[in-house]
C-alpha positions as CSV (number, residue, x, y, z in Angstrom):
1,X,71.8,109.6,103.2
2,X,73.8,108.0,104.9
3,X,78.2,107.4,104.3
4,X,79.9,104.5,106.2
5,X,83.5,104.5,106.0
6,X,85.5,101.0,107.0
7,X,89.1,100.1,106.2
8,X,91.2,102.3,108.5
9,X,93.9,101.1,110.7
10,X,97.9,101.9,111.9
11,X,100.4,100.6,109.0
12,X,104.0,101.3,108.7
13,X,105.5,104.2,106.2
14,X,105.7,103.2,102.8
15,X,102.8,100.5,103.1
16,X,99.2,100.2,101.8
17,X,95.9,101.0,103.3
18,X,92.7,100.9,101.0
19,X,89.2,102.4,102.5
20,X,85.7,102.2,101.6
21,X,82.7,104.0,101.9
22,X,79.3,102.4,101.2
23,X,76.3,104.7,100.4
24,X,73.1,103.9,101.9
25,X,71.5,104.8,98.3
26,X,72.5,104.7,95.0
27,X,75.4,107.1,94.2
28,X,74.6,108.4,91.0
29,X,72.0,110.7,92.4
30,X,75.3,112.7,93.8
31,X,77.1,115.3,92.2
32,X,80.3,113.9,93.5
33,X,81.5,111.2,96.1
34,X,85.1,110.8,97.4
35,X,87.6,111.9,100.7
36,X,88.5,114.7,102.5
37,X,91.0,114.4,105.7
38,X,91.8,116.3,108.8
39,X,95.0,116.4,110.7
40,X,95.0,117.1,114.7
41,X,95.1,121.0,115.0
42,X,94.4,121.4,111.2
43,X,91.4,122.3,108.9
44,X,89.7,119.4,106.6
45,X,91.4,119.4,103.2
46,X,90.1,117.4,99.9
47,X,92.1,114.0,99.2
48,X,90.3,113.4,96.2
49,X,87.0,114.3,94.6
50,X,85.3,112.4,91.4
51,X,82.0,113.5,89.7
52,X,79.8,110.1,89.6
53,X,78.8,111.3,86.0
54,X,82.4,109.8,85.4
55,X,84.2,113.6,84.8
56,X,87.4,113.9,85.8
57,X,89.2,113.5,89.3
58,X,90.3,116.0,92.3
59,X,93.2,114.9,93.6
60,X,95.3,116.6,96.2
61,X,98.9,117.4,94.9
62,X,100.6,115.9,98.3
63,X,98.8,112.5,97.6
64,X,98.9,112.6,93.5
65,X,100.5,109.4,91.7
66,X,100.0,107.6,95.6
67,X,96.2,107.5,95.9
68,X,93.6,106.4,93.8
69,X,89.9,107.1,94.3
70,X,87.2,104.7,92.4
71,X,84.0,104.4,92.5
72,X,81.8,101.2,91.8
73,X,78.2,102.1,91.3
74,X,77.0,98.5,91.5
75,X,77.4,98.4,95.1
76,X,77.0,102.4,96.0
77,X,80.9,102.1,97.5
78,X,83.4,104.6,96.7
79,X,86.9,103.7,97.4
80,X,90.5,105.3,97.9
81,X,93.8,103.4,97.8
82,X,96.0,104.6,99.2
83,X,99.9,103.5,98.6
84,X,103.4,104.5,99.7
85,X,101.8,105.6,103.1
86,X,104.0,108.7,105.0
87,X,103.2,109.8,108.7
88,X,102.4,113.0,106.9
89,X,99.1,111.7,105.7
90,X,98.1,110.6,109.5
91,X,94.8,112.1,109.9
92,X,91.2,111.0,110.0
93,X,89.7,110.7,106.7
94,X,85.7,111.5,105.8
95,X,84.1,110.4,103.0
96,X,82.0,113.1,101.1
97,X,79.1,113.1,99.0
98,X,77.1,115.9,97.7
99,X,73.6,116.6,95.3
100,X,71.2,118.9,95.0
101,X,70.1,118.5,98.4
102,X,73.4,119.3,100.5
103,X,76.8,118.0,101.5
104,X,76.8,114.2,103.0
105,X,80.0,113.0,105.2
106,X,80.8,110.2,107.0
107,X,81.6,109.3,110.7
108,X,85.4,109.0,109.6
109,X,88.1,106.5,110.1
110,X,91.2,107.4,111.4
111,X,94.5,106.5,109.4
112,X,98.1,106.2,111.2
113,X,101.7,106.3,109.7
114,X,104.5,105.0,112.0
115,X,107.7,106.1,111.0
C-alpha cells in the first residue's frame, strides 16, 4: 500500500490550504484513512480520522469547525481542508491508513503559517 500526499505549501494566517492523499488501492479495504501531523520537537498527533465504512469522524479539538476530512472512494483519495490557517498548525502532515494488515502512512507534506 502505498499513500501519496500532494497539496502542501507556505500560506498566510487565516488562509486556505486543501491536501490530498491518493491510495495506490482501493480504500475501502481500510479500517480508516485520514491525517496525523507533527510539529518540529513534538510527537505526531491525529488531525482527523474517518472510518471508510462511513462512521463517524476524529477530529482534533485545536482544528474542529476549521478542517474538514472527506473521503471520495471513486478515486481512492482522502482529502482535508483545511481553513482559517494559524502558524500554530505549522507542521508536516501524514496521511494514515490502516486494515487488518497494519498501519499505512505517507511520505508527508509540510504545511507553513506566516504570521
Amino acid at each position: 500500500v502505498q499513500l501519496v500526499e500532494s497539496g502542501g505549501g507556505l500560506v498566510q494566517a487565516g488562509g486556505t490550504l486543501k491536501l490530498s492523499c491518493a491510495a495506490s488501492g482501493s480504500i475501502f479495504g481500510f479500517n480508516a484513512m485520514g491525517w496525523y501531523r507533527q510539529a518540529p520537537g513534538k510527537q505526531r498527533d491525529l488531525v482527523a480520522l474517518m472510518a471508510t465504512s462511513g462512521g463517524s469522524t476524529n477530529i482534533a479539538e485545536s482544528v474542529k469547525g476549521r478542517f474538514d476530512l472527506s473521503i471520495d472512494g471513486s478515486k481512492n483519495t482522502a482529502y482535508l481542508l483545511m481553513n482559517r490557517l494559524k502558524p500554530e498548525d505549522t507542521a508536516v502532515y501524514y496521511c494514515f491508513a490502516n486494515d487488518l494488515i497494519g498501519n499505512y502512512w505517507g511520505q508527508g507534506t509540510q504545511i507553513t503559517v506566516s504570521s
